[in-house]
N, CA, C and O atoms as a Tripos MOL2 file, in Angstrom:
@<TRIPOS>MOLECULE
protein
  288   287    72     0     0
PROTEIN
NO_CHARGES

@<TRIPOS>ATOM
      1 N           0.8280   -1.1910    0.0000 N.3       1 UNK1
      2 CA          0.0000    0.0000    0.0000 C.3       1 UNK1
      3 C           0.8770    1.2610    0.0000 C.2       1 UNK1
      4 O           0.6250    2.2340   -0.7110 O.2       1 UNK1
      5 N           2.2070    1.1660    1.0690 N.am      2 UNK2
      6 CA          3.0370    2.1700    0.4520 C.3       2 UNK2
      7 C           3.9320    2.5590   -0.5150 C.2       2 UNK2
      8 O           4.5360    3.6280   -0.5940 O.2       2 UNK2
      9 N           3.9690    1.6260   -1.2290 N.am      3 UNK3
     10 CA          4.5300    1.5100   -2.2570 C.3       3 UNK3
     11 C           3.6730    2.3170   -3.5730 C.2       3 UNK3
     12 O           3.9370    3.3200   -4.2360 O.2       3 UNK3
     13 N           2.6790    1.4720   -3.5770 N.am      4 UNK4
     14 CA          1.5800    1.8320   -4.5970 C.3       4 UNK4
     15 C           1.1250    3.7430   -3.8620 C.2       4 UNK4
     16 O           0.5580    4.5350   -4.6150 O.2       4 UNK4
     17 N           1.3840    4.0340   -2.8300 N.am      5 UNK5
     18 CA          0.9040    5.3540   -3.1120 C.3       5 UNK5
     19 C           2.1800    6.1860   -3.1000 C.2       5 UNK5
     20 O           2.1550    7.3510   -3.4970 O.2       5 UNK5
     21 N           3.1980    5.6620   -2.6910 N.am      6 UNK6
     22 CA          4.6690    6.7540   -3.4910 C.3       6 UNK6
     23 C           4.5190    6.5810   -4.3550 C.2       6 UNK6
     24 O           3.8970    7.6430   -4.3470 O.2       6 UNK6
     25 N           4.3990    6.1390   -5.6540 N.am      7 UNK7
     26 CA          4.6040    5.6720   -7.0020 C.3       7 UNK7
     27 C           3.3180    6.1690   -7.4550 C.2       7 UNK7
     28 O           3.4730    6.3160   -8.6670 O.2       7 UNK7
     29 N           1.7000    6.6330   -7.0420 N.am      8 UNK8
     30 CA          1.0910    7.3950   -7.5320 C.3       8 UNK8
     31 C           1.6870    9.3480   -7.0400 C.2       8 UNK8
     32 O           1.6210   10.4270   -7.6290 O.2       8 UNK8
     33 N           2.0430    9.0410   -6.1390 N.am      9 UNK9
     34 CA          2.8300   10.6820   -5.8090 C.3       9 UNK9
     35 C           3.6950   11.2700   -7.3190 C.2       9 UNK9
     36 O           3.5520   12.1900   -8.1240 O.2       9 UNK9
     37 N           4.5880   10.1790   -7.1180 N.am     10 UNK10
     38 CA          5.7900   10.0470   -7.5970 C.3      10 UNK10
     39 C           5.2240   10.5970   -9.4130 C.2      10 UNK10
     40 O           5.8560   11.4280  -10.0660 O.2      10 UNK10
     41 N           3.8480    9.8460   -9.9500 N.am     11 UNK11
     42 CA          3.7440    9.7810  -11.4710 C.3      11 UNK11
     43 C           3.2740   10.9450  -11.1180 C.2      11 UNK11
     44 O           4.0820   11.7250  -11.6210 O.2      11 UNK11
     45 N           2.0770   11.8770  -10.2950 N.am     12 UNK12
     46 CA          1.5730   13.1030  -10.1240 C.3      12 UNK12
     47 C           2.6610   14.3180   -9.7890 C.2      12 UNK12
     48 O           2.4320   15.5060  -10.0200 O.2      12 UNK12
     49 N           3.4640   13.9780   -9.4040 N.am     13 UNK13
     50 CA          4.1920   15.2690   -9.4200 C.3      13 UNK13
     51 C           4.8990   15.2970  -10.7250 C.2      13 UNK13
     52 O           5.0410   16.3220  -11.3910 O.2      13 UNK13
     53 N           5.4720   13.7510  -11.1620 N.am     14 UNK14
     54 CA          6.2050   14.4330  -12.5110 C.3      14 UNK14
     55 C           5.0060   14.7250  -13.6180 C.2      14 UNK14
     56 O           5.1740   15.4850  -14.5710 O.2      14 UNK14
     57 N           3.9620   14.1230  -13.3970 N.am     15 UNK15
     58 CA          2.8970   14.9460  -14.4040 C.3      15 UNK15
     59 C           3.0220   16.3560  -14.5470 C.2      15 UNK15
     60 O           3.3840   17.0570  -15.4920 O.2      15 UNK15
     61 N           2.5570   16.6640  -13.1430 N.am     16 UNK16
     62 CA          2.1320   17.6860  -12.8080 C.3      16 UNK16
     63 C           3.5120   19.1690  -13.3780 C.2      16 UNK16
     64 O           3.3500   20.3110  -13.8080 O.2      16 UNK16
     65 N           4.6990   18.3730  -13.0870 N.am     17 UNK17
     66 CA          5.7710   19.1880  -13.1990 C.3      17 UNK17
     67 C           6.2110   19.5100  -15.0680 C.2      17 UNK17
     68 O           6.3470   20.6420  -15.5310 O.2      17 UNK17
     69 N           6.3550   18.2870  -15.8290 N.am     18 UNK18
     70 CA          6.2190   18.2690  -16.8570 C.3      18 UNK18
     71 C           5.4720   18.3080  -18.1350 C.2      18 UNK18
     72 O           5.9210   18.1540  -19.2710 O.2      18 UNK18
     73 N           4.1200   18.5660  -17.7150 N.am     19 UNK19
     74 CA          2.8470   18.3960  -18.6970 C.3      19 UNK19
     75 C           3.0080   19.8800  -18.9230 C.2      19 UNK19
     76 O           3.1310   20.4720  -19.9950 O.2      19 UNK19
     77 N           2.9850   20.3320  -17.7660 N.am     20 UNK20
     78 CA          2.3980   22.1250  -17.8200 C.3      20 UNK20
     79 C           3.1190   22.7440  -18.7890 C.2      20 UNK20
     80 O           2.4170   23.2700  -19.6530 O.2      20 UNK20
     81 N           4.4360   22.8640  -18.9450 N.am     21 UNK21
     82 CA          5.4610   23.2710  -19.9430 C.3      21 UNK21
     83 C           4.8650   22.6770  -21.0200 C.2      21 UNK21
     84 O           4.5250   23.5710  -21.7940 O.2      21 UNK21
     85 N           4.4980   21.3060  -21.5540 N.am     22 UNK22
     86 CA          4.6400   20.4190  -22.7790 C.3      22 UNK22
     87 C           3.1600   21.3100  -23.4050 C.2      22 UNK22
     88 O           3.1430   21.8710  -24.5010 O.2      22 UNK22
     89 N           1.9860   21.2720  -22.4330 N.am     23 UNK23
     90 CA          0.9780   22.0280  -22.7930 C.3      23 UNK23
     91 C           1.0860   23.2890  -23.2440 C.2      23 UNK23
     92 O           0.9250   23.4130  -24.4580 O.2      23 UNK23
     93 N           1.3380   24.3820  -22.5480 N.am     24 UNK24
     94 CA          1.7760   25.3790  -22.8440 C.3      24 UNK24
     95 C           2.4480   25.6740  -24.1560 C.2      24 UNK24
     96 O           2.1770   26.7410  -24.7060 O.2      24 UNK24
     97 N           3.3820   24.7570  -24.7710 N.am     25 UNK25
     98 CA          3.7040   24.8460  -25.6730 C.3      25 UNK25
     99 C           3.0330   24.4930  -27.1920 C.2      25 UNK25
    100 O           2.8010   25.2000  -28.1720 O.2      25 UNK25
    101 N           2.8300   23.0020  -26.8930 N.am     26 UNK26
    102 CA          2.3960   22.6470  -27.9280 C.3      26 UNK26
    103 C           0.4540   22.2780  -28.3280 C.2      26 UNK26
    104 O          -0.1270   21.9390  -29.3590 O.2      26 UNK26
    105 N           0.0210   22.5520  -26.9970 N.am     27 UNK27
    106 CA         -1.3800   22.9940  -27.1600 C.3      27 UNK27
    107 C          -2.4130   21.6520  -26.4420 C.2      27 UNK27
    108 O          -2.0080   20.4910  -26.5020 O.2      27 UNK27
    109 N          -3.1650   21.8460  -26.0740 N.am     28 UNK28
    110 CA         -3.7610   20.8130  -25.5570 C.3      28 UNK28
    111 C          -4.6550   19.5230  -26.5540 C.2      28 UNK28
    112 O          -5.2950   18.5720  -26.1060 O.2      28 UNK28
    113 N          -4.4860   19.7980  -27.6240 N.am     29 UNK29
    114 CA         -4.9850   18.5220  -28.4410 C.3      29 UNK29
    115 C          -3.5430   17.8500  -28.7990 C.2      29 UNK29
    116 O          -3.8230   16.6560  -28.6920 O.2      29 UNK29
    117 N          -2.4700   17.8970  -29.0820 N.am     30 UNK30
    118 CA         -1.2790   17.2580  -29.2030 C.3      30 UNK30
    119 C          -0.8950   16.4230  -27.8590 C.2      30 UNK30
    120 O          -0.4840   15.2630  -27.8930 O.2      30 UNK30
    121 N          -1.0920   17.1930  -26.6530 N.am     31 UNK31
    122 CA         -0.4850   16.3010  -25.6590 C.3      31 UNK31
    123 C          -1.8650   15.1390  -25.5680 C.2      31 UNK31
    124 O          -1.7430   13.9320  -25.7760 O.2      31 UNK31
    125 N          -3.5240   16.0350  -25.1090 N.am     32 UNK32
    126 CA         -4.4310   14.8600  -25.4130 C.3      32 UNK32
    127 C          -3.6710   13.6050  -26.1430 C.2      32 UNK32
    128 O          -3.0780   12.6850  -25.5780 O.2      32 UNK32
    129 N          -3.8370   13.8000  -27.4650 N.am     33 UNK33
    130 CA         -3.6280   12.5760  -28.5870 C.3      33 UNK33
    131 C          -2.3610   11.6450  -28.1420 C.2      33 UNK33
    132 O          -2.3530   10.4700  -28.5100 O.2      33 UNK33
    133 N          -1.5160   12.0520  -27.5190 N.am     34 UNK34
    134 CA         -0.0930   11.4700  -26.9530 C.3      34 UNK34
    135 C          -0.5670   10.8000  -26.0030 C.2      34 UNK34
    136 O          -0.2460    9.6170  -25.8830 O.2      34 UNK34
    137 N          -1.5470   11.4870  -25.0040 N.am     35 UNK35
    138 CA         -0.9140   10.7580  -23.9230 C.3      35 UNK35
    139 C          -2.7390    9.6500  -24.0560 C.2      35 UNK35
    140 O          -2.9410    8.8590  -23.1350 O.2      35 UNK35
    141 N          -3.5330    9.7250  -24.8960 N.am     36 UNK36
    142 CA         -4.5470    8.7030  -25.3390 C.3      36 UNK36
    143 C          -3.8630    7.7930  -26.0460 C.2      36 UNK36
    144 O          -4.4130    6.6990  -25.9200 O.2      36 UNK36
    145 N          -2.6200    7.7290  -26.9440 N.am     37 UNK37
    146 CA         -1.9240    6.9490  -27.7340 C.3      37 UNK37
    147 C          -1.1910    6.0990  -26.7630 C.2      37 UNK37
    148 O          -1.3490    4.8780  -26.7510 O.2      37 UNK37
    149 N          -0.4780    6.6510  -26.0330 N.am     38 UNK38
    150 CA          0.1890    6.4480  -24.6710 C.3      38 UNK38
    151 C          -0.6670    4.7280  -23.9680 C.2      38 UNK38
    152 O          -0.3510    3.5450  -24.0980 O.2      38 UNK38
    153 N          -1.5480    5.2670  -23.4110 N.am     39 UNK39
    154 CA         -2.7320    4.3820  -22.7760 C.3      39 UNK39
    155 C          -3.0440    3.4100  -23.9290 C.2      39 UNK39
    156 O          -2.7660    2.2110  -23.8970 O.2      39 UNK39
    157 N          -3.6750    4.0700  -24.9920 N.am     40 UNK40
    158 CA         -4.2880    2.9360  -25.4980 C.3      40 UNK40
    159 C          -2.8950    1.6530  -26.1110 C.2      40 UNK40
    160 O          -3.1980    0.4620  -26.1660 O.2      40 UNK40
    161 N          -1.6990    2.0430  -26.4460 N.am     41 UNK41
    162 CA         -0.7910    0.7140  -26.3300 C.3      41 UNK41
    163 C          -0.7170   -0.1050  -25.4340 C.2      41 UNK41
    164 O          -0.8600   -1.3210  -25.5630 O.2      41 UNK41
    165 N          -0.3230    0.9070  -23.7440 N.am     42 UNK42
    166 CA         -0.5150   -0.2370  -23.2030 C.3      42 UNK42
    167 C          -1.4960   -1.0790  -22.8410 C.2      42 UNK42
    168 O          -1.2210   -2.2130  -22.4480 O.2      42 UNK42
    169 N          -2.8470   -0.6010  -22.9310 N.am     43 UNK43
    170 CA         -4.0100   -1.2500  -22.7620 C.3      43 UNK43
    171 C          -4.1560   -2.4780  -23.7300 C.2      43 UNK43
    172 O          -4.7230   -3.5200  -23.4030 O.2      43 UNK43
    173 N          -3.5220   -2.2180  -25.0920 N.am     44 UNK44
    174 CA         -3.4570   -3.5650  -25.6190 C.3      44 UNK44
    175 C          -2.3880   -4.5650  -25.3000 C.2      44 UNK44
    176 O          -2.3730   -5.7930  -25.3780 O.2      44 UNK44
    177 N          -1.5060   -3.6910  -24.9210 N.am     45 UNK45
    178 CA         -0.6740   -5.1340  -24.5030 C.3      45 UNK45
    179 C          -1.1430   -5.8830  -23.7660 C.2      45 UNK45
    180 O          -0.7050   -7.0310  -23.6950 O.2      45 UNK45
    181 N          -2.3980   -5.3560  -22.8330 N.am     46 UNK46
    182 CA         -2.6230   -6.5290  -21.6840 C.3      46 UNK46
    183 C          -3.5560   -7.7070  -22.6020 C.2      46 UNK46
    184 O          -4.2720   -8.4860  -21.9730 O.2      46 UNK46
    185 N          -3.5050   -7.7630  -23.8450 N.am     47 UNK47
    186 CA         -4.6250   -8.6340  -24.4850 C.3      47 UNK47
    187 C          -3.3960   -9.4510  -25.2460 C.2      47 UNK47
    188 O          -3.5210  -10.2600  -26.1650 O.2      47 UNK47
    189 N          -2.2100   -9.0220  -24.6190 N.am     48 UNK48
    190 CA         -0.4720  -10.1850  -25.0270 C.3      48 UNK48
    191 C          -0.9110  -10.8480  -23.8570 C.2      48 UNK48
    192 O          -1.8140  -11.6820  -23.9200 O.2      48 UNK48
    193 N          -0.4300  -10.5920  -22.9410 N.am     49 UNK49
    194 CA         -0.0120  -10.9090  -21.5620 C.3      49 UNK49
    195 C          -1.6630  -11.5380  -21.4080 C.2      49 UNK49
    196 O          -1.4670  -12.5810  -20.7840 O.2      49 UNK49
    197 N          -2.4870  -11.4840  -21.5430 N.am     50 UNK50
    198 CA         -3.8760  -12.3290  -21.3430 C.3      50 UNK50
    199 C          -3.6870  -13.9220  -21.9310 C.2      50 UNK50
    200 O          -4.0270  -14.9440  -21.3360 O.2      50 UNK50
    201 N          -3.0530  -13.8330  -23.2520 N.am     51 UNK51
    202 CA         -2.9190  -14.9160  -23.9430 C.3      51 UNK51
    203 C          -1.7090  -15.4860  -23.7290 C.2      51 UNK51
    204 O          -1.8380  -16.6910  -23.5150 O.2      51 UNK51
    205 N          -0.7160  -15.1560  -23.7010 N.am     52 UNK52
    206 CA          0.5980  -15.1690  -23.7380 C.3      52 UNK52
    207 C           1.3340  -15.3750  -22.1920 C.2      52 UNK52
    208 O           2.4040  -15.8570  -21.8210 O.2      52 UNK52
    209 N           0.4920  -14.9200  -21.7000 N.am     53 UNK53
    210 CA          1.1080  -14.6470  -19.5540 C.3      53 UNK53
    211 C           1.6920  -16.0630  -19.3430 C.2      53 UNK53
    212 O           2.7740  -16.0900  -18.7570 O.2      53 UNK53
    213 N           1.1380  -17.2810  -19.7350 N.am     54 UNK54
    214 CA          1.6600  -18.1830  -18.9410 C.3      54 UNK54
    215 C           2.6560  -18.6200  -19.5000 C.2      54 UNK54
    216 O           3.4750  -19.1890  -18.7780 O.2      54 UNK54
    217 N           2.9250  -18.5150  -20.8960 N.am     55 UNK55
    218 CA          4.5630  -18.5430  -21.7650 C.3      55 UNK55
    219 C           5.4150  -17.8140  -21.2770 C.2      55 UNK55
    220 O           6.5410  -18.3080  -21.2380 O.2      55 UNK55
    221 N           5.2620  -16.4990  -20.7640 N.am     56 UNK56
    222 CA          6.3960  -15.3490  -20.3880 C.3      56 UNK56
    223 C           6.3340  -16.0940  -19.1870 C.2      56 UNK56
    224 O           7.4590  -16.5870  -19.1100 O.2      56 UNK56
    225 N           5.7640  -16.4200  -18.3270 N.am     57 UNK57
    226 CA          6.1120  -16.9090  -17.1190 C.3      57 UNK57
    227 C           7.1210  -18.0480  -16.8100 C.2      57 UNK57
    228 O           8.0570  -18.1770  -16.0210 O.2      57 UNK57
    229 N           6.2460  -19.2050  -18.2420 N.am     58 UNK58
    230 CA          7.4280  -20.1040  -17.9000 C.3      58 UNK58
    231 C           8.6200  -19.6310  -18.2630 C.2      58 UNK58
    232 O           9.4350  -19.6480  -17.3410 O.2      58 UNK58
    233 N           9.0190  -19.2090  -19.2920 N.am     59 UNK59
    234 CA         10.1080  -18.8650  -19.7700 C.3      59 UNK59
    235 C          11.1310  -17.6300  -18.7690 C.2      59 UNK59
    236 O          12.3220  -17.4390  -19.0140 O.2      59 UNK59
    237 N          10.6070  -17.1340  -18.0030 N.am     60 UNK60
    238 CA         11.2430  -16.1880  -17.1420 C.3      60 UNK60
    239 C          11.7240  -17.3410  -15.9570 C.2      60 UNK60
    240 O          12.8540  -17.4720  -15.4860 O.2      60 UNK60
    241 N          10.6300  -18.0410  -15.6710 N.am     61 UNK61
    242 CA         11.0980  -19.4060  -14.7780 C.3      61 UNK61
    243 C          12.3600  -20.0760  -15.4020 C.2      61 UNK61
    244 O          13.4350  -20.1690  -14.8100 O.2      61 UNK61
    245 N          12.0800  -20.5910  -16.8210 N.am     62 UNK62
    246 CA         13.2230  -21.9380  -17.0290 C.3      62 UNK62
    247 C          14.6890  -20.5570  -17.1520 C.2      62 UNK62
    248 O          15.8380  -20.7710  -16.7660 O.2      62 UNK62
    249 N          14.4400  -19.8870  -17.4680 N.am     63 UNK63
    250 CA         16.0580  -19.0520  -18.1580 C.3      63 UNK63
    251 C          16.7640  -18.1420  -16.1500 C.2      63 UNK63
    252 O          17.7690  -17.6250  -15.6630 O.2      63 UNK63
    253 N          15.3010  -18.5330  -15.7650 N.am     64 UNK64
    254 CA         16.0360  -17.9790  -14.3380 C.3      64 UNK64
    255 C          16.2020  -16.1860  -14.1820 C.2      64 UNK64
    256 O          16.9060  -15.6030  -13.3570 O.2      64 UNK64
    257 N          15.5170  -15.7010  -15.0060 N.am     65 UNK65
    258 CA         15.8830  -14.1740  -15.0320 C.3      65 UNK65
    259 C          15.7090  -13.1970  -13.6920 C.2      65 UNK65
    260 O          16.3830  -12.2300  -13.3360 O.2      65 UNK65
    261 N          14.5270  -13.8330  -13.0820 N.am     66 UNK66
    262 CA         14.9170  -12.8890  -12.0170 C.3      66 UNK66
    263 C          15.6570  -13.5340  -10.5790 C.2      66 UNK66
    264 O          15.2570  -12.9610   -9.5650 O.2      66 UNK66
    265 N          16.2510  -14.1780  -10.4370 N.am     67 UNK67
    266 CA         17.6030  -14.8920   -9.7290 C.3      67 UNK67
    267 C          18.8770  -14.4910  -10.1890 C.2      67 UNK67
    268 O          19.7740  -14.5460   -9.3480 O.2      67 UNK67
    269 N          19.3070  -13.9220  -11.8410 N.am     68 UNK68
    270 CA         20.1810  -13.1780  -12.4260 C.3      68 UNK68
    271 C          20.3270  -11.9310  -11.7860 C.2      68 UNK68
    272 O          21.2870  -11.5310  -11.1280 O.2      68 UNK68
    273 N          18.9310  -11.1790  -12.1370 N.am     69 UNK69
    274 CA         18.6150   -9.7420  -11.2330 C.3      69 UNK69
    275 C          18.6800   -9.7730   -9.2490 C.2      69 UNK69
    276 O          18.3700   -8.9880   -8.3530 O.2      69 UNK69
    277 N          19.1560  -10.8970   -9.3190 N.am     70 UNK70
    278 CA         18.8850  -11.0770   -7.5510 C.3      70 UNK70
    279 C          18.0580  -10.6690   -6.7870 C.2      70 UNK70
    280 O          18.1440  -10.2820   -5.6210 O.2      70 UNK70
    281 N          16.5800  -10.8360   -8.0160 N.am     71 UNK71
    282 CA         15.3970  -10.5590   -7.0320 C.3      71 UNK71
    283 C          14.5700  -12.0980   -6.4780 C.2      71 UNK71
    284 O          13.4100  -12.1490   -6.0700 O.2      71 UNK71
    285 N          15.1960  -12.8630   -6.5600 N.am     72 UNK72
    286 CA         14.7650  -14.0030   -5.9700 C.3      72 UNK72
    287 C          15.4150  -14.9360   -5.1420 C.2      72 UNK72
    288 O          14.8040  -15.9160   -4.7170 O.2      72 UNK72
@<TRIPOS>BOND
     1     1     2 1
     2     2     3 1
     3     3     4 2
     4     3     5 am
     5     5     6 1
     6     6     7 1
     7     7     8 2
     8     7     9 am
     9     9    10 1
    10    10    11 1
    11    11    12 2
    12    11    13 am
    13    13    14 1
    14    14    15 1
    15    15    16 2
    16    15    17 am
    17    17    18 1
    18    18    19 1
    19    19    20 2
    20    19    21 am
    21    21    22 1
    22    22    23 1
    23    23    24 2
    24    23    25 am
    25    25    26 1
    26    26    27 1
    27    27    28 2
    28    27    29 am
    29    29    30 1
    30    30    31 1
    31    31    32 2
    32    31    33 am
    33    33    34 1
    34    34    35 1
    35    35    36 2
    36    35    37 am
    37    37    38 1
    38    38    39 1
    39    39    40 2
    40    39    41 am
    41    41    42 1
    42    42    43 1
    43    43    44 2
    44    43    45 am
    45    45    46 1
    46    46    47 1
    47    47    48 2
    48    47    49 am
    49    49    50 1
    50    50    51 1
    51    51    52 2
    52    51    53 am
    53    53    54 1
    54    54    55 1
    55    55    56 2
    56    55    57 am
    57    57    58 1
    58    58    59 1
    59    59    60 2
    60    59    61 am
    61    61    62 1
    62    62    63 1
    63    63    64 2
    64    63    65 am
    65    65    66 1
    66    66    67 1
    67    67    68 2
    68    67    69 am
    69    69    70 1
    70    70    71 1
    71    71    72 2
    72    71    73 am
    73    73    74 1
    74    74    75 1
    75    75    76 2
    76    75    77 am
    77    77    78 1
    78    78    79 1
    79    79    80 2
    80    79    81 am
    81    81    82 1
    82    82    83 1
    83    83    84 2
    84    83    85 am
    85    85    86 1
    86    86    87 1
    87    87    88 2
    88    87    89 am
    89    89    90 1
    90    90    91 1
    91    91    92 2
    92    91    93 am
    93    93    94 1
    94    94    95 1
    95    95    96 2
    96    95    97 am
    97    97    98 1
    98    98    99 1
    99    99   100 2
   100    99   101 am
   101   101   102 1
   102   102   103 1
   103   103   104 2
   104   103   105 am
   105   105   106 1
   106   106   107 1
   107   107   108 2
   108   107   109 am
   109   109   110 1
   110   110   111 1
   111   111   112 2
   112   111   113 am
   113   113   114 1
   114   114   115 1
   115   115   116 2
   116   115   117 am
   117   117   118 1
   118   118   119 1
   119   119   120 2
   120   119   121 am
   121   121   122 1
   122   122   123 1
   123   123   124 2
   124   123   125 am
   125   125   126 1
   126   126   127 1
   127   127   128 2
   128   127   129 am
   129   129   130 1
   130   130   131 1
   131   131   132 2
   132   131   133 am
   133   133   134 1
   134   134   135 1
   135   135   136 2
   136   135   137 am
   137   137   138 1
   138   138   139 1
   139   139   140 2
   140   139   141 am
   141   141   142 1
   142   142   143 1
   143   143   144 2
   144   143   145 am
   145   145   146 1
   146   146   147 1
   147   147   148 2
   148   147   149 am
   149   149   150 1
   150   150   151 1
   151   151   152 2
   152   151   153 am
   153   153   154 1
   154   154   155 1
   155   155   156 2
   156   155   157 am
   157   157   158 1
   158   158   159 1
   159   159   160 2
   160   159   161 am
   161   161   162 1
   162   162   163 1
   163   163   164 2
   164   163   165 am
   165   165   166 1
   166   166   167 1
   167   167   168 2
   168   167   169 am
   169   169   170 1
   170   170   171 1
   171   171   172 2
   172   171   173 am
   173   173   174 1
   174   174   175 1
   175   175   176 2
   176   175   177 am
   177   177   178 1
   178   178   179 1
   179   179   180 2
   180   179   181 am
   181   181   182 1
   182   182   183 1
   183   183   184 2
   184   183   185 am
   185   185   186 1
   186   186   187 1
   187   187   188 2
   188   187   189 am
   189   189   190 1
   190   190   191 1
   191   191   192 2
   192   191   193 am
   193   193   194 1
   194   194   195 1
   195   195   196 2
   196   195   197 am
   197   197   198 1
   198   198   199 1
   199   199   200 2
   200   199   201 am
   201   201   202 1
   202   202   203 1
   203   203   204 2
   204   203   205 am
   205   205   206 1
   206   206   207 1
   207   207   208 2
   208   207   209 am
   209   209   210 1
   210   210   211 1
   211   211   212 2
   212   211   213 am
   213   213   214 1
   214   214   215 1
   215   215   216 2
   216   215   217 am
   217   217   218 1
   218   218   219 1
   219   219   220 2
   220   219   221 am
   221   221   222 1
   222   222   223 1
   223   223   224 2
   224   223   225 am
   225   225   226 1
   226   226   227 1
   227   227   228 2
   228   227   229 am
   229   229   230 1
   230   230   231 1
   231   231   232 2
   232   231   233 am
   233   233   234 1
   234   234   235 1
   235   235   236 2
   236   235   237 am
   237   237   238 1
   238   238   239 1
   239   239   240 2
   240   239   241 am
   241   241   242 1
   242   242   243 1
   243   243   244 2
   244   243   245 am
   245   245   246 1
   246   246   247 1
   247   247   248 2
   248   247   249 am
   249   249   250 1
   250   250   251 1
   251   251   252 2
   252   251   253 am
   253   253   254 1
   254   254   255 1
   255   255   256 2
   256   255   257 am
   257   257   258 1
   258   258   259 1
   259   259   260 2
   260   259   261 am
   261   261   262 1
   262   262   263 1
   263   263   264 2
   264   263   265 am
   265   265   266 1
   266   266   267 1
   267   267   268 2
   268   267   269 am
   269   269   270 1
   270   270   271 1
   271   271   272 2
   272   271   273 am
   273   273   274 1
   274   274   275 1
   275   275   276 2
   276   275   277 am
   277   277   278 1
   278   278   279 1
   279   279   280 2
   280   279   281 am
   281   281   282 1
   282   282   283 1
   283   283   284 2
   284   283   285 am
   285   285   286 1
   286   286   287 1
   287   287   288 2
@<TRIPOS>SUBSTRUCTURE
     1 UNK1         2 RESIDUE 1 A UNK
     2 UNK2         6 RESIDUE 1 A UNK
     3 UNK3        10 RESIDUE 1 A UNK
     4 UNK4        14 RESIDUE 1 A UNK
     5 UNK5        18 RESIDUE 1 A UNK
     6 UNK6        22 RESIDUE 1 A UNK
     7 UNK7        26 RESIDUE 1 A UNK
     8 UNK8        30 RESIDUE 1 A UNK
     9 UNK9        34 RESIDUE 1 A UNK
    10 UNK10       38 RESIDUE 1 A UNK
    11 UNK11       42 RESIDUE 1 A UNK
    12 UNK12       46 RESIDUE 1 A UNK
    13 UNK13       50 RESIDUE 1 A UNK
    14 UNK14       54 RESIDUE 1 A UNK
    15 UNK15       58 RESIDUE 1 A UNK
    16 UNK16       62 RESIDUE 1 A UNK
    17 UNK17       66 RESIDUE 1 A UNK
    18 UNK18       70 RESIDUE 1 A UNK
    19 UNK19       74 RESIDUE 1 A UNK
    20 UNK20       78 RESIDUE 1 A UNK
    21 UNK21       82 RESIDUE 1 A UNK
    22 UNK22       86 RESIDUE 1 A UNK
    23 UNK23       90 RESIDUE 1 A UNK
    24 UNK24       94 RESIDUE 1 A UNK
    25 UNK25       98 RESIDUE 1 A UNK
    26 UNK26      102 RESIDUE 1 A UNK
    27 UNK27      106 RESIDUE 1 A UNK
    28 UNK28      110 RESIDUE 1 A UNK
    29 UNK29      114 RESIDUE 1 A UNK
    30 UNK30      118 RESIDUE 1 A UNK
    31 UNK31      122 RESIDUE 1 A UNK
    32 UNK32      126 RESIDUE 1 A UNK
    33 UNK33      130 RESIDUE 1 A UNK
    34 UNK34      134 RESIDUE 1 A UNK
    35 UNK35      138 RESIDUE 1 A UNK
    36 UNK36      142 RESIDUE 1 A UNK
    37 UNK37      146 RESIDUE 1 A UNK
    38 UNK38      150 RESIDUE 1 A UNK
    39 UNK39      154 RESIDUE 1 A UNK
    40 UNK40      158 RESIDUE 1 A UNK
    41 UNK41      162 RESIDUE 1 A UNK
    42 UNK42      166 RESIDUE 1 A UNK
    43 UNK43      170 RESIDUE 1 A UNK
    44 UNK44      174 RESIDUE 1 A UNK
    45 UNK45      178 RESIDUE 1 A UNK
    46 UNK46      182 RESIDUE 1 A UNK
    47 UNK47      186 RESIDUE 1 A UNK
    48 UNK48      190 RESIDUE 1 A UNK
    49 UNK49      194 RESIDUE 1 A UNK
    50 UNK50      198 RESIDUE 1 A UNK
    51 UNK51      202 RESIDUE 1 A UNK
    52 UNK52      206 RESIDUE 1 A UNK
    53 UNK53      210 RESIDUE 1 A UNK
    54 UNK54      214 RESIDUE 1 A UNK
    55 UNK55      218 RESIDUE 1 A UNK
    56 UNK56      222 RESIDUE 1 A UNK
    57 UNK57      226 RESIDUE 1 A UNK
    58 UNK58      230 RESIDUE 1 A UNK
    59 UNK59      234 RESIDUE 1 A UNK
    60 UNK60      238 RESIDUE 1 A UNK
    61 UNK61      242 RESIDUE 1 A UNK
    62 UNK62      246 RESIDUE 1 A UNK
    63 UNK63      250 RESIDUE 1 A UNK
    64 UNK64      254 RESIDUE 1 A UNK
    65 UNK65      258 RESIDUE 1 A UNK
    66 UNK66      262 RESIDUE 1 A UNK
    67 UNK67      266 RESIDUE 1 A UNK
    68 UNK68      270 RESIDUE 1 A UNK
    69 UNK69      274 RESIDUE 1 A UNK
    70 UNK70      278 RESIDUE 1 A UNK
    71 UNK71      282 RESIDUE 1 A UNK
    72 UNK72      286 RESIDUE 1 A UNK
């Protein structure tokens, strides 16, 4: 739970810090369209990872990747 709410802090302030400039400049239908383009990729990736999740899994299992990263 604290994790997940530094890491919403964390995306709101750099929003907050970097949008305003990007807006300002280049207008509010350009950043719109970016940051809807933005979302809607990753929203499809989750329709990989729906089909696909239990292949990336094994395969992160047999090659050992996160025991490399010494998170396991």
């Amino acid at each position: 739970m604290v994790t997940i709410s530094c890491l919403k802090s964390l995306i709101a302030w750099i929003w907050t810090w970097c949008v305003n400039d990007w807006l300002a400049s280049e207008g509010m239908m350009v950043v719109f369209m970016t940051v809807a383009a933005v979302n809607v990729a990753l929203y499809l990736s989750t329709i990989v990872f729906y089909y696909r999740g239990k292949r990336f899994r094994m395969w992160i299992q047999r090659v050992d990747y996160l025991g490399r990263l010494g998170l396991n």
